[in-house]
N, C-alpha and C positions, 0 to 999 in steps of 0.2 A: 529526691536526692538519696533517698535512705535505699530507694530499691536498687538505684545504678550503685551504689556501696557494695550493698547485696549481691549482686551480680559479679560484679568486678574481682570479689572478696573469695564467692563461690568459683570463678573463673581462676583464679590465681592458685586454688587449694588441688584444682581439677590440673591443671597444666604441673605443677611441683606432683604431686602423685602419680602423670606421666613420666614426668624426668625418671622420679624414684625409681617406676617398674622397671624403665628402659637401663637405666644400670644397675638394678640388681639383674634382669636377662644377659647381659655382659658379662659382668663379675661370671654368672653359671656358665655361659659359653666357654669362658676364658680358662676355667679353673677342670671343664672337661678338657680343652685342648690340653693343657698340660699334664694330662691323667698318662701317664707310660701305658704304651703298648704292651699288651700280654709276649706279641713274638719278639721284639726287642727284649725282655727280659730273659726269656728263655737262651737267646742268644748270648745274652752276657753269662750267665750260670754257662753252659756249653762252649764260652771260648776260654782265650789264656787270661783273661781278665785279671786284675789283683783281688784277693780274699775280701778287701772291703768292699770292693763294686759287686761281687758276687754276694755278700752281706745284703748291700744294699736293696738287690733284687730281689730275693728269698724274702725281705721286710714285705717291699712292694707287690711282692704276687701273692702276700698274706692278703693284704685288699683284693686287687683284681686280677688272680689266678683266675684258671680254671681247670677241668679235668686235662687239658692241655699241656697244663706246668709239671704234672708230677712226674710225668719221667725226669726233667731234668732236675728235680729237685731231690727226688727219689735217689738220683746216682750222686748227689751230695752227702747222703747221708753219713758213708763212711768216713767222710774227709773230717779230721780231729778237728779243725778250723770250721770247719763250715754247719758242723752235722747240728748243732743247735738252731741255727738261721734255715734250713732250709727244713727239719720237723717245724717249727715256726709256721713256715710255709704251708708245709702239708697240713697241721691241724685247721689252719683255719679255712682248707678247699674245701667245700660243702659234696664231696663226691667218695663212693663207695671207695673206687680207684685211689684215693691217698690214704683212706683206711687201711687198706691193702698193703700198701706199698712201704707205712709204719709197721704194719704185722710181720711182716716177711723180712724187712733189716732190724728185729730182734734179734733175730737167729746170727746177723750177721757184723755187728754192730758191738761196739763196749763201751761202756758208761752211762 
């Protein structure tokens, strides 16, 4: 009696530790699908958007820019509304290109 315990007990720990894996694999799938697209944000910077949706993307391509976002974030710079959300953006792209692109709107840039 003690071993089918044993078993049963061992069987029950093993099947709950599947469940578990099988929705934290979910939960990760579910939380990449909702990851924003790099060219969808670019597009929102680049259209007639309001200042805060254009906010919002400059935040978001601080996560998952890439050397790809900085032109459109780059031509944010000068806009008084915007220029802090989109350097935002550019320091945290891990690329020479948004170095660049903070060097060069010194020159053109105030505050």
């Amino acid at each position: 009696m003690t071993l089918l315990k044993s078993r049963l007990c061992t069987g029950s720990i093993l099947v709950w530790a599947l469940v578990a894996d099988a929705l934290l694999a979910g939960a990760l799938c579910a939380a990449e699908t909702k990851a924003p697209r790099e060219p969808d944000l670019i597009q929102i910077l680049q259209s007639a958007a309001p200042p805060a949706d254009k906010a919002l993307a400059c935040k978001q391509l601080a996560i998952y820019g890439s050397k790809a976002a900085v032109p459109a974030l780059a031509a944010l710079l000068p806009d008084r509304e915007l220029s802090s959300w989109a350097r935002i953006g550019l320091e945290a792209i891990p690329d020479q290109a948004a170095i660049d692109a903070l060097r060069e709107a010194m020159d053109k840039v105030e505050g």
